[in-house]
Structures are given as C-alpha cells and as structure tokens.
C-alpha positions in Angstrom: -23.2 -2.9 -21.3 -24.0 0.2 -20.0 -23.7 0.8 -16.1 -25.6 3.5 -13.9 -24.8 4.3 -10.5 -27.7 6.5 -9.6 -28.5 8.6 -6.3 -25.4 9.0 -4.5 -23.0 11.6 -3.6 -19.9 11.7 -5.6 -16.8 12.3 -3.5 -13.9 13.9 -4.6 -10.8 15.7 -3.3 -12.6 19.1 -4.2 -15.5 18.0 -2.8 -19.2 16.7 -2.4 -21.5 16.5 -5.4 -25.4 14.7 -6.3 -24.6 13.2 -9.1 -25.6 10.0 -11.0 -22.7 8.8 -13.4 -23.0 6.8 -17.0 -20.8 3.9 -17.4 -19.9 2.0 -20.9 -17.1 -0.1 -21.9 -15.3 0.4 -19.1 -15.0 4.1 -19.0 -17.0 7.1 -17.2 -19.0 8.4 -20.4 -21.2 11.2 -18.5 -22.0 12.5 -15.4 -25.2 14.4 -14.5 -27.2 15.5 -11.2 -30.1 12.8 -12.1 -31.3 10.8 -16.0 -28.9 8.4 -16.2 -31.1 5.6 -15.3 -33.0 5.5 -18.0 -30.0 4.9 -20.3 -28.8 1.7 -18.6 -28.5 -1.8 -19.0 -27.8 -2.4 -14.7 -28.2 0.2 -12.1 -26.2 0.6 -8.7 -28.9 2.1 -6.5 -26.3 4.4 -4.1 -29.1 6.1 -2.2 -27.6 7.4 1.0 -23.9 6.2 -0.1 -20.7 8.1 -0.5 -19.3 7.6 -3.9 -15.7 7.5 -4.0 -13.1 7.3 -7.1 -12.0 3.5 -7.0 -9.7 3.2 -4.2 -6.0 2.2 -4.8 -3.6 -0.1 -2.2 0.1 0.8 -3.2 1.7 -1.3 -1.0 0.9 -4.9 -1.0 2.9 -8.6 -0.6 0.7 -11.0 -2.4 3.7 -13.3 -1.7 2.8 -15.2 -5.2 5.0 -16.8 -6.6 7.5 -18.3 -3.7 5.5 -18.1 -0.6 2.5 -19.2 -1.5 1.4 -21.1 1.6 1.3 -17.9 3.2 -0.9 -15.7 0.6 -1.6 -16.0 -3.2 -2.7 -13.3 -5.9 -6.1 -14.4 -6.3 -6.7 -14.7 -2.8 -5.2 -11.3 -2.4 -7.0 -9.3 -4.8 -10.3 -11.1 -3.9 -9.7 -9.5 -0.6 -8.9 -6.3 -1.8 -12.1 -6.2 -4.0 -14.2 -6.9 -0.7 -12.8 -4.7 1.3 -13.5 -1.8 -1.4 -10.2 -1.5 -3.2 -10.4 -1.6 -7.7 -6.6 -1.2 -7.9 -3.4 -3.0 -6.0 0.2 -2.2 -6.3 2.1 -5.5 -5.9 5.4 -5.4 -3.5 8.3 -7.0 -5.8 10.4 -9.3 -3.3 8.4 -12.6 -4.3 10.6 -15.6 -5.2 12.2 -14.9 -7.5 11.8 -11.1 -7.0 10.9 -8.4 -9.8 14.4 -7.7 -10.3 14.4 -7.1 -14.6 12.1 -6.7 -17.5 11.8 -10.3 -18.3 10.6 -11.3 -15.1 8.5 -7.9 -14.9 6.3 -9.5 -17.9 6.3 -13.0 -16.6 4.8 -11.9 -13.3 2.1 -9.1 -15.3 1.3 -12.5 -17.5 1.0 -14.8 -14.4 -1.2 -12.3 -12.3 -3.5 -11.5 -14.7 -4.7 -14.8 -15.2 -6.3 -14.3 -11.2 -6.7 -10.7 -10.5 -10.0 -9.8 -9.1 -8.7 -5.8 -9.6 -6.3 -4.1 -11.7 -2.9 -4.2 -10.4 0.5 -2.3 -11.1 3.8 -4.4 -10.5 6.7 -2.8 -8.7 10.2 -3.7 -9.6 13.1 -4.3 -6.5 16.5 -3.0 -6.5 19.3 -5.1 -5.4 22.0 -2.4 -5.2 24.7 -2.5 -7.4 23.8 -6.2 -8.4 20.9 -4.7 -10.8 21.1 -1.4 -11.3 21.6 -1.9 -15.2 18.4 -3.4 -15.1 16.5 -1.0 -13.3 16.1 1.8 -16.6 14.3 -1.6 -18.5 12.2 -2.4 -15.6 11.0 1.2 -15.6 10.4 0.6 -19.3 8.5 -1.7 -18.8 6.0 -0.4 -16.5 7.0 -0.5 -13.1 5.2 1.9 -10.9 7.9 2.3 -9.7 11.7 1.4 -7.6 11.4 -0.6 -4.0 14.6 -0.1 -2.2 15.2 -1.6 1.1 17.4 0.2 2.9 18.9 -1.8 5.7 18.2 -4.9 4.8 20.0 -8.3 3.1 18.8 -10.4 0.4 19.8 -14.2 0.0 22.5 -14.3 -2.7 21.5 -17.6 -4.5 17.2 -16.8 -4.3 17.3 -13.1 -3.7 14.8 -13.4 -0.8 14.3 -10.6 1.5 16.0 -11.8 4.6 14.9 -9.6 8.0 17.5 -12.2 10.1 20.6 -13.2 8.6 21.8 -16.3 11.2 23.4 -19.3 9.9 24.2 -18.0 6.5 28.0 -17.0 5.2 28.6 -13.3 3.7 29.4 -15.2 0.7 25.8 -16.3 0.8 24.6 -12.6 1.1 24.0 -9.3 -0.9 24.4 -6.8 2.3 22.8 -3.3 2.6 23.5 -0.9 -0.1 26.2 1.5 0.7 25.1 5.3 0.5 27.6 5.3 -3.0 25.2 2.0 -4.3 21.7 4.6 -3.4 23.2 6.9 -5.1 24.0 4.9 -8.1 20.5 3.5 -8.0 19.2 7.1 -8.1 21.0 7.9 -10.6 19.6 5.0 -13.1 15.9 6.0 -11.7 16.2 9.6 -12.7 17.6 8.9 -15.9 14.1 6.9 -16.4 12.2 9.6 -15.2 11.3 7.0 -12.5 10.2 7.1 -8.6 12.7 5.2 -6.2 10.5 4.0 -2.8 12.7 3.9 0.8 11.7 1.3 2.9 13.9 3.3 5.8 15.6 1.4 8.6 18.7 2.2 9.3 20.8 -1.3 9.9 23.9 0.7 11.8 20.9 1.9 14.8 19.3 -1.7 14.6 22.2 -3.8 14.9 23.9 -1.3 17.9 20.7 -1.6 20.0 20.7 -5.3 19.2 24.2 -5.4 20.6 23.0 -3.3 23.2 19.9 -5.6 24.1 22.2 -8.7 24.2 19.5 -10.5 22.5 16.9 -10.6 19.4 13.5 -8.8 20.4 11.6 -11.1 22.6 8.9 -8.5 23.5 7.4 -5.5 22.4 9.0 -3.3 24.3 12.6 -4.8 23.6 11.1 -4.5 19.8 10.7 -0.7 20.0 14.2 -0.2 21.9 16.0 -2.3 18.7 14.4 -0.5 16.3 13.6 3.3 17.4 12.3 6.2 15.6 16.0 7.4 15.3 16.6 4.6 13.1 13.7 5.5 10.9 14.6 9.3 10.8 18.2 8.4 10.2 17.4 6.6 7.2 15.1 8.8 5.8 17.5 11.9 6.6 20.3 9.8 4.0 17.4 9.1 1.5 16.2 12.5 0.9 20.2 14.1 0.6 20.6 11.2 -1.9 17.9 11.9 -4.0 18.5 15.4 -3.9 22.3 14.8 -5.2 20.9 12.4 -7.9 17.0 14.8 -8.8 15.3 11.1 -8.5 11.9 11.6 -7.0 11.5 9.9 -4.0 9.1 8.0 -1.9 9.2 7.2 1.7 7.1 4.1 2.4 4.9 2.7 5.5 6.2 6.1 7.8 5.7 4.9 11.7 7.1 8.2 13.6 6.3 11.1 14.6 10.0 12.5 14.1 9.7 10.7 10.5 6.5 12.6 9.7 7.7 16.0 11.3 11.1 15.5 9.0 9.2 14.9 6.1 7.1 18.0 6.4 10.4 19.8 7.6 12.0 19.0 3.7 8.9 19.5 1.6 9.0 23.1 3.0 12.1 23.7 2.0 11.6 22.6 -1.7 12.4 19.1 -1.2 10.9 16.7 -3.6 10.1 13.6 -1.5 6.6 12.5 -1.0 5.3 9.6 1.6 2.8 7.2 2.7 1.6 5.7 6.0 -0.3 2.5 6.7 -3.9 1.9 8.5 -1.9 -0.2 11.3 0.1 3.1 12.2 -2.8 5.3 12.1 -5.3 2.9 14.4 -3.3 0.7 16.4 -0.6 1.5 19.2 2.1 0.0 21.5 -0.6 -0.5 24.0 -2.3 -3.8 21.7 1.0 -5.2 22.4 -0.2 -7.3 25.2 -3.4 -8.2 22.9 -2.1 -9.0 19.8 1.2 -10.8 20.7 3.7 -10.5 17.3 0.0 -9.8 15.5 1.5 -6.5 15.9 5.1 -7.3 15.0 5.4 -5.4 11.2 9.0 -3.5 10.5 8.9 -0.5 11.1 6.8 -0.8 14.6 3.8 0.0 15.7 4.7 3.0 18.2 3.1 5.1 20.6 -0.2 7.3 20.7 1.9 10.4 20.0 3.1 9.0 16.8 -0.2 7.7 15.6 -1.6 11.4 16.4 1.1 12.9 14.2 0.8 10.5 11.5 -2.7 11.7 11.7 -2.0 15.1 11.8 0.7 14.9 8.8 -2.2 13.1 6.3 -4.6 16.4 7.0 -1.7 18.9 6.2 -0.8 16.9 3.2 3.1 16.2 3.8 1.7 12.5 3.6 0.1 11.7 0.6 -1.1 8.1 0.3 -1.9 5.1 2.6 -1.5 1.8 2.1 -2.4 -1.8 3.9 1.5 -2.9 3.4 -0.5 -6.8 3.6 2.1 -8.6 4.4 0.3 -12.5 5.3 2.1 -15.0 7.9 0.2 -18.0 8.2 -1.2 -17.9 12.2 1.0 -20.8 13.3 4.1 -18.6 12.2 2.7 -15.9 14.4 2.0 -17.8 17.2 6.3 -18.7 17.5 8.0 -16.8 20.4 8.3 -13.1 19.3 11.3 -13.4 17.9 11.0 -15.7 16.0 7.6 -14.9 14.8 7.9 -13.1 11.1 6.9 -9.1 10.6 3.9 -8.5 8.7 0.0 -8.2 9.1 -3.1 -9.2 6.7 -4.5 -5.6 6.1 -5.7 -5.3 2.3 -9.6 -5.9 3.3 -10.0 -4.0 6.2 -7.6 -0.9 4.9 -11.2 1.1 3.5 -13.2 0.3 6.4 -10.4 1.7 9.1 -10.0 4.8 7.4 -13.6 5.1 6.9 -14.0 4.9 10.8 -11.2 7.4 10.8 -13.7 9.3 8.0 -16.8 8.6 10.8 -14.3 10.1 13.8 -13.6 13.6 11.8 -9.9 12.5 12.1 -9.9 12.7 7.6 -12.5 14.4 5.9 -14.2 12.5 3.2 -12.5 14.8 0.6 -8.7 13.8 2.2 -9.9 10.3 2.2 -10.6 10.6 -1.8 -7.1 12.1 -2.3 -4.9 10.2 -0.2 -6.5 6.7 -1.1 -7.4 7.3 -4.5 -6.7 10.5 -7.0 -3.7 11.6 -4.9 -2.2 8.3 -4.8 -2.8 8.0 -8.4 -1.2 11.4 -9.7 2.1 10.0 -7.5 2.5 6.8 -9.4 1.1 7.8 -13.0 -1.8 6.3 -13.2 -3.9 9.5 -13.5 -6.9 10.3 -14.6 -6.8 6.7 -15.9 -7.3 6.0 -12.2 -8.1 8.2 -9.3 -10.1 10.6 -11.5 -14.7 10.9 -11.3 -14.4 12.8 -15.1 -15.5 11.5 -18.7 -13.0 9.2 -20.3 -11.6 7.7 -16.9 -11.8 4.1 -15.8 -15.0 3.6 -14.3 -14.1 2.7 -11.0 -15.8 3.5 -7.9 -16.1 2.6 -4.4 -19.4 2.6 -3.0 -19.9 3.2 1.1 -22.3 3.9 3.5 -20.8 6.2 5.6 -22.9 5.1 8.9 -23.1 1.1 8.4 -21.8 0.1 12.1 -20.3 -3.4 12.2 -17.8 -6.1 13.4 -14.8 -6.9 11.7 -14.4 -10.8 12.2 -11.2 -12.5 11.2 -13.2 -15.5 9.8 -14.9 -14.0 7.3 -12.3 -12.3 5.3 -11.0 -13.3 1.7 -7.5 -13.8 2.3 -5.5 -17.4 2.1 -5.0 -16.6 6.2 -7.8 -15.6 7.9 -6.9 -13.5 11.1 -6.5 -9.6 12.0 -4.9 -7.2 14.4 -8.4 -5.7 14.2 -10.3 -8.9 15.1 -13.6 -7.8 16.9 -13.1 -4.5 16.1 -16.8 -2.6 15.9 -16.3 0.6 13.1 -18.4 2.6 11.4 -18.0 2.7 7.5 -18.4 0.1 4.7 -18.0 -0.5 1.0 -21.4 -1.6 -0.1 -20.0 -2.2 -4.0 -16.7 -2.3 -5.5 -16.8 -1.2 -9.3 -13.7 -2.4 -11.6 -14.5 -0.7 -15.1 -18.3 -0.5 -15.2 -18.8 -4.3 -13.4 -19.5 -4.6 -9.7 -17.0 -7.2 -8.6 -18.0 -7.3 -4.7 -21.4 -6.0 -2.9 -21.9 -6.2 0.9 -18.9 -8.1 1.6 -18.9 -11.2 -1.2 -17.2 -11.0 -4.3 -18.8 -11.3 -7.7 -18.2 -12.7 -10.8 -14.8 -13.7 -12.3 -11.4 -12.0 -11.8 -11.4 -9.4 -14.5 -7.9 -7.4 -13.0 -6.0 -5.7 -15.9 -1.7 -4.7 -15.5 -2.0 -0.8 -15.5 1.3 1.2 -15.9 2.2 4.8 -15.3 2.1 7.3 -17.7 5.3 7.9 -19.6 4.7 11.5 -19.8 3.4 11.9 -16.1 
C-alpha cells in the first residue's frame, strides 16, 4: 500500500517546508511540494497541520512483566500512539530486569507480540554483579546502559527498591561504589555503548533524611531530602567517571537548574555527556504541590519556577538534547497513601506531545527545537538515525501529525493507559496530534487508536 500525506508543512530541525510526502512499504520513497496524491492507495489530508518526523519517548516504565497491575506494554504503547509518539524506549527494571542477553530477547519477543509502536529495550546495570554481561546486552541491541546511581536493588528479584526498611544487607545489592561506575564504564566503552545516570546522590539523601528525623511526609520535606546538591553531586562524579573510562554518557530526567547550568558548564569544555529532561520538569512546579498531593512525587523532584525556567532555557541552547515522559504508572489507590508512603512516578507517555506542543504554542521551543529534541536529535543519540528521526527517502515513514492551534482539555478519563489519572488533569493546552503514522499506517487519529499493534524492536546502529 502506498500512503500520501498531502498539504502539510513538513517540520524539521532545519526548518519549515510545503511538502507532500510518498509512502510505501514502510519507508519515505519521495517527497515533493504537491502530486503525490495521485499516486496513492490512502491519503492523510494535513491541511493546516504541522508535520513532524515520528516522535520518540526514550524514557518509559511499561512495568510489563512484574508489575503489571500498575501498567502493561500494550496499554503503554497504545497510549503512546495517541498521544503522538511512533517510537518508545522501554526502562529495564521490570521483574525480572533486563539484566543480560537472554532476557534482552525474551523481553523484545514478549513486547512485540503487543506493541502499538516500535520500541527499543534498554538493558540495567547491577554494578559489579553484571558487568560481564553488559558488552552481550549491548550486542544485542540495547539502546543503551541504565545505571542508577544511589539506589538498591533486591538481591533475590533484582527490583528497584526506592526504600530499603525491613530487609537485611544480605538481602541487598547496595549503591555502586565510584570503583563499580568505573568498571561499568569501562565494559560500556569497550562496546562502543552509551551508559545513562539516573543521578541521586544516596550520601546527600540519606544525611538530610538523618537530618529530617523522618521519611518525607510533605513536599516541602521532599525537596529538603533530596536537594539539587544531591543531583549536581551525582552528576559531577558521573561525568569525571566517564571521562576516565571515554564511555559516552547520558544524564537522564535533569530537574535543576544547577544540574542544567553544570551540564552546559562540561560540554563547553569538551566534555562528552549529553542529557534529557522530562515534560513534568518543564511544566509543572513546587507550587502544584498542594494540588496534586504525591501526584507530583517522581525522584528526582519537581522543583521550583527558577529551575523549570532553566531547564527551559538549557533545551533552546542545546546543552539538553532530548525529552522524555519518564511514565512511570502507580495505580491511584497507591497514590492516594500518606506521602511517604505513596510510590514516585507519574503517567506521562500520552500527554508528553501535547505539553511540549503548548510549550511550541507559548514560543518557549520553536517547532524546529521541538523536531530535534523529541525526534531526529533524540534519534542520532541513541542510533537509530535516519532509520528514525529523519523526513528523507529510505527512512521509516513515520510522522506525527498536529494542529498547532487545536485548544483542548486534557481529561484523565480518557487516556489509554492501564491507570487513568494525570498531574495535568483539566489542563486546557493548545496543540494536538491529529494522526500518528508507524511505517506508512495511521495507528491513532484524533485521539483513538487504530488498527492492530504493529510495533517492531529497533536497535541502534552498530556503526553510529
């Protein structure tokens, strides 16, 4: 079948363009300022839309397998089809956690069977306890390394674990030591791979938890446990680290404005480390706090305006390079315990287009940063270019479809996930994927999803 999508404005990181483009088996075959009509099977009337590559989530937790009740892969990329997103990076700490090759193919095998979009799988370090596994995992086609740095994992089901009471050290594999980074660095870069920080440091959290005398019980006691020191701090060891090893590095969901300004502080001087934010740090604040409850609670926090206007600031300049949802479903009854005991994490895969298409609508990104950082510049980071990210002959034809002016409502009830609520509940915003194109097919239109799932494992590049 051959697939037109006629009349609209092709957006890309170098800029605006009228262009119809020619679709067949899967692949962009031709691209031309009108005609292309004539020579298809189905046409995608985009009169008056913006025509974006297809736009790529890096940072999701479908929490399938293990966790189920909260969020499953179908349900996920259903969402993320909706919301305007062809392509999904899936966050390894399931049960059990992508941790080698063999279960790197099991999972691929597993999600395919349900993917609404095409997906890449990242693989998890566990410090020293895998890092001979972590050159076959890259092998395999893992976009790339998660390290959490910080943070324990249960011993006997290697679950993430963000609170440790009740369980023995026996029972635990602890933070990695700087030595264990620098090990895992070293297996990464021998792979030519990308290690990914999730940066906390554990030595600021656990003093200001001494400090408090207490877990978190409100926001604000949330934000003096876990400061933007403790971010910085972490981020300040990663980079050194990587630099000592040559592994390329990733800082994921940055939250600070010191985080951002240190970022951009390394890149200019030659530093190799590259970053993402998430739509929660770049449209919500401290101030929802009283709103949302622990709807807001997601590690690292939600901070202040100031932060959010550097975050901002540090997309436009380029020193960060991608953003992501970082969907990470609690079922509402979770969220609804005392603050702290309510989990960390937010439902954000279906609303991450429209949010940064309000931010588009606000002059806050230009369409042409919005291409990048959500699609071809996110892409080139992880491999996947030009199969991905790219509006030329021979790419996947995937596209994202948006009227730039649609005002609406987000409403919790009618999104696609297993849970259905939203830190942006109510939320009027200006911007919305009309069509979602996965390799010449429109898998969602004006907020419903179509057809079967048709998602495909893509892999980076071995020469990229």
């Amino acid at each position: 079948m051959k697939l037109a999508i006629a009349n609209g404005t092709l957006v890309t990181e170098q800029g605006q363009r009228r262009s119809d483009v020619l679709c067949e088996d899967g692949h962009i075959v031709a691209i031309a300022d009108s005609g292309m009509s004539a020579a298809a099977d189905q046409v995608v009337d985009a009169t008056g839309c913006l025509v974006f590559p297809g736009f790529i989530d890096p940072h999701i937790h479908s929490r399938d397998p293990g966790m189920t009740d909260k969020e499953d892969f179908a349900h996920a990329t259903r969402a993320a089809a909706v919301g305007g997103v062809t392509t999904v990076f899936d966050m390894p700490n399931n049960v059990p956690p992508v941790t080698d090759a063999n279960i790197f193919g099991e999972r691929a095998d597993q999600h395919q069977r349900v993917a609404f979009v095409d997906f890449g799988l990242w693989g998890l370090s566990l410090g020293e306890e895998n890092v001979q596994e972590l050159g076959p995992l890259i092998s395999a086609g893992a976009v790339g390394i998660k390290l959490f740095l910080g943070y324990y994992f249960n011993r006997a089901t290697r679950r993430l674990l963000y609170e440790i009471d009740g369980l023995r050290p026996e029972e635990l594999i602890p933070p990695p030591t700087n030595g264990e980074v620098l090990a895992v660095m070293d297996a990464v870069a021998a792979s030519s791979g990308l290690v990914a920080g999730h940066c906390e440091d554990r030595g600021v959290i656990e003093a200001r938890t001494r400090a408090l005398g207490r877990r978190a019980q409100s926001y604000a006691d949330l934000l003096y446990q876990r400061p933007d020191v403790a971010e910085t701090a972490s981020i300040a060891a990663a980079i050194a680290l990587a630099a000592g090893s040559g592994c390329r590095l990733h800082i994921l969901h940055v939250s600070s404005a010191p985080g951002a300004q240190l970022l951009g502080w390394a890149q200019r001087n030659g530093t190799s480390v590259t970053a993402e934010t998430c739509a929660h740090y770049l449209t919500l604040t401290a101030d929802s706090a009283g709103e949302l409850g622990a709807r807001l609670k997601v590690f690292p926090p939600v901070r202040r305006d100031a932060d959010r206007e550097a975050l901002l600031r540090a997309v436009q300049d380029g020193s960060i390079a991608s953003i992501s949802s970082d969907h990470a479903p609690h079922t509402l009854e979770e969220k609804a315990l005392p603050f702290d005991r309510a989990p960390a994490g937010m439902i954000g895969t279906e609303t991450l287009v429209p949010l940064m298409l309000d931010l588009m609508h606000s002059r806050s990104i230009t369409p042409e940063r919005l291409a990048l950082v959500l699609s071809t510049g996110t892409a080139r980071l992880y491999g996947v270019y030009p199969q991905k990210g790219a509006i030329q002959t021979g790419s996947d034809a995937d596209f994202t479809i948006v009227d730039p002016n649609l005002r609406w409502k987000i409403r919790a009830e009618d999104l696609h996930s297993k849970q259905r609520w939203s830190a942006w509940d109510g939320r009027e915003v200006t911007g919305r994927a009309r069509a979602t194109v996965l390799r010449g097919h429109v898998i969602a239109r004006d907020g419903e999803p179509l057809g079967v799932p048709l998602g495909r494992l893509v892999k980076p590049r071995r020469d990229a």
